[in-house]
C-alpha positions in Angstrom: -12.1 30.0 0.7 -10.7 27.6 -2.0 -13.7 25.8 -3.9 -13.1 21.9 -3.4 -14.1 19.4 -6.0 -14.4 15.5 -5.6 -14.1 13.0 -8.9 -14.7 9.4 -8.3 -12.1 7.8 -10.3 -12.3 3.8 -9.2 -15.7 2.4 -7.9 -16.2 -1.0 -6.0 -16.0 -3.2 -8.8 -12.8 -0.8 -10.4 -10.8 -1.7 -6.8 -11.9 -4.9 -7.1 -10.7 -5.3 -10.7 -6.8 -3.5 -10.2 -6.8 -5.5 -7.3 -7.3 -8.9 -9.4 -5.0 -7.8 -12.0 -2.4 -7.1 -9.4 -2.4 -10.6 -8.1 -2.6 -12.3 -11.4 0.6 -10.0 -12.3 2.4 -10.8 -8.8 2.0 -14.6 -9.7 3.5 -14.0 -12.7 6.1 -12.5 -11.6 7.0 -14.5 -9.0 8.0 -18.5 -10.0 6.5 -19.8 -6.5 4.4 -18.2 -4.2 5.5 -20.4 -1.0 8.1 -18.2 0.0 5.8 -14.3 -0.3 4.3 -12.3 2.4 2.6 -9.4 2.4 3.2 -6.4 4.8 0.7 -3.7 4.6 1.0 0.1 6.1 -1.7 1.0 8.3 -4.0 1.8 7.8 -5.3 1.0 4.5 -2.5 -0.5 3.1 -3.0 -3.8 5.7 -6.7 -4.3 3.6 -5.1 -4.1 0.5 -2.4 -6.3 1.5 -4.8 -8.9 3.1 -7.5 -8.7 -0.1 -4.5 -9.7 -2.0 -3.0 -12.2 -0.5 -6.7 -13.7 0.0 -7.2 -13.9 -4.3 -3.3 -14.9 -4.3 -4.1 -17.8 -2.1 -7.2 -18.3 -4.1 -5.5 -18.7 -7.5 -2.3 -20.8 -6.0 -3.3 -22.8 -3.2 -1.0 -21.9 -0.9 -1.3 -19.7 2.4 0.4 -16.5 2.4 1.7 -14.8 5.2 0.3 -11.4 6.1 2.3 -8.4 8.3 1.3 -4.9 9.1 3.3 -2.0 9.7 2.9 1.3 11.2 5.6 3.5 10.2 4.5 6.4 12.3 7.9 6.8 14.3 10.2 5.9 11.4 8.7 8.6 9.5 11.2 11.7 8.8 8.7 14.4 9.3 7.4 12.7 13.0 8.3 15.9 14.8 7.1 18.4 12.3 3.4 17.3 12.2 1.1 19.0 15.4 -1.6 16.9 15.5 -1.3 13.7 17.8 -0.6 10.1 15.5 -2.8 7.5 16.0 0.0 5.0 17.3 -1.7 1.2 15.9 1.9 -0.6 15.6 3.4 -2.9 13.9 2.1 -6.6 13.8 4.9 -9.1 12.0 4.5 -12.6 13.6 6.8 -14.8 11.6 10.4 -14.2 10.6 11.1 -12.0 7.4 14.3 -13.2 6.6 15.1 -15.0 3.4 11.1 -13.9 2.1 10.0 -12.0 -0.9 8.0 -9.2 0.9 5.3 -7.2 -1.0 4.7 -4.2 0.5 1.4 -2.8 0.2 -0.3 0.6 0.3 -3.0 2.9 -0.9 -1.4 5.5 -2.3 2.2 6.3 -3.5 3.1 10.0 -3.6 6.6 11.1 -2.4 7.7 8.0 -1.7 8.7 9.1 2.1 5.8 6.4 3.7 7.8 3.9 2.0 11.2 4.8 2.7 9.9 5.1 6.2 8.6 1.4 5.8 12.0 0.3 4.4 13.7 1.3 7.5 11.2 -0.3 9.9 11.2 -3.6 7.7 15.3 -4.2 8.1 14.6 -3.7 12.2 12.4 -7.2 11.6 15.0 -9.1 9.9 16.9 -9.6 6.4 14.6 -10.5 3.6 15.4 -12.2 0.1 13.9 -9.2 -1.6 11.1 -6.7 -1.0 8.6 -5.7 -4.0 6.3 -2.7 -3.7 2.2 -2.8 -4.6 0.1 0.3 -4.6 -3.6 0.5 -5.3 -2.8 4.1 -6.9 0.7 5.5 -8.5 -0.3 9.5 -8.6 3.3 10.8 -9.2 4.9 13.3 -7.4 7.9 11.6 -6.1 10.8 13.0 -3.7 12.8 10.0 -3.6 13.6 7.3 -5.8 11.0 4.8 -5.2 9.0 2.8 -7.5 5.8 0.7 -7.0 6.2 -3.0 -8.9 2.8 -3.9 -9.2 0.1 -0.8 -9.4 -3.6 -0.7 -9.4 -4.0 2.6 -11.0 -2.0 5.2 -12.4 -3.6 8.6 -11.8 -0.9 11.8 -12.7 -1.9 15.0 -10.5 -1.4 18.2 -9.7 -0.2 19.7 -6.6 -3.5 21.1 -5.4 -5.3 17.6 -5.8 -5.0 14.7 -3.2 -6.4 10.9 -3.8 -8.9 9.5 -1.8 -8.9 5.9 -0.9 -11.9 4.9 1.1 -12.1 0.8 1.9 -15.4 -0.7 3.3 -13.2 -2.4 6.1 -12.3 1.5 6.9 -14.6 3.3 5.4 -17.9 1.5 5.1 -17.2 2.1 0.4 -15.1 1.2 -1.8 -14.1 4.5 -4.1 -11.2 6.1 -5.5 -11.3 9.9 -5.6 -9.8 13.1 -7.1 -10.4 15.7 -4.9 -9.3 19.3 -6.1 -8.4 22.0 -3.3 -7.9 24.6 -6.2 
């Protein structure tokens, strides 16, 4: 049996911090915040979506729009995984088109969550343009994506998987390395 070892790697206050400098670096980016929303992949991508769009409201003033999306169906390998998904669905209230959409997760790996999000995002409408923000980059991709705005980078191996745990999930805030080896 394989020995498994867990590294904390961000604490409460180190979320809290990538999280800030994320939405100092989206307002920069951006020349007006009026015409943003966020869309977040469940399940922990819709609190990191909402967390930022509360300190982006904070440091502009204006209300930002917040959407969630399961990508559970649009995913490629649906049908190859045996255990039963946890179906939450999507939850977009307001039209996407002609937005900037940030789209928010945990983690990006392979990039196949995202692709998968991509394709669920153009069934809601046609938006101006659609940025990516990760709480943690840890490599490994299979297909040309590319976060805009990340938390963390963390490079990994193959036998290692990140942890995210949120309070709003979790009941902690902690980043972890956990080694399978």
């Amino acid at each position: 049996m394989p020995k498994i070892k867990k590294k904390q790697l961000l604490d409460q206050d180190g979320i809290s911090r990538s999280l800030s400098r994320i939405a100092h670096e989206i307002t920069e980016c951006l020349p007006s915040t009026d015409k943003i929303a966020f869309i977040g992949i469940r399940t922990r991508g819709e609190f990191i979506a909402t967390r930022l769009a509360d300190k982006i409201q904070s440091l502009t003033q204006n209300e930002i729009q917040i959407g969630f999306l399961d990508v559970t169906f649009y995913r490629d390998d649906f049908r190859e995984r045996l255990i039963q998904p946890q179906v939450k669905g999507s939850d977009i209230s307001f039209s996407i088109d002609g937005l900037t959409l940030i789209l928010t997760d945990d983690v990006l790996f392979t990039g196949r969550t995202i692709r998968a999000a991509l394709d669920e995002l153009m069934d809601f409408g046609r938006p101006a343009k659609i940025l990516m923000a990760t709480l943690v980059d840890r490599g490994h991709r299979e297909m040309p994506i590319k976060a805009d705005f990340v938390g963390k980078n963390i490079p990994t191996a193959e036998n290692e998987h990140v942890l995210v745990k949120l309070d709003e999930v979790d009941g902690e805030d902690a980043v972890y390395l956990v080694d399978y080896g």
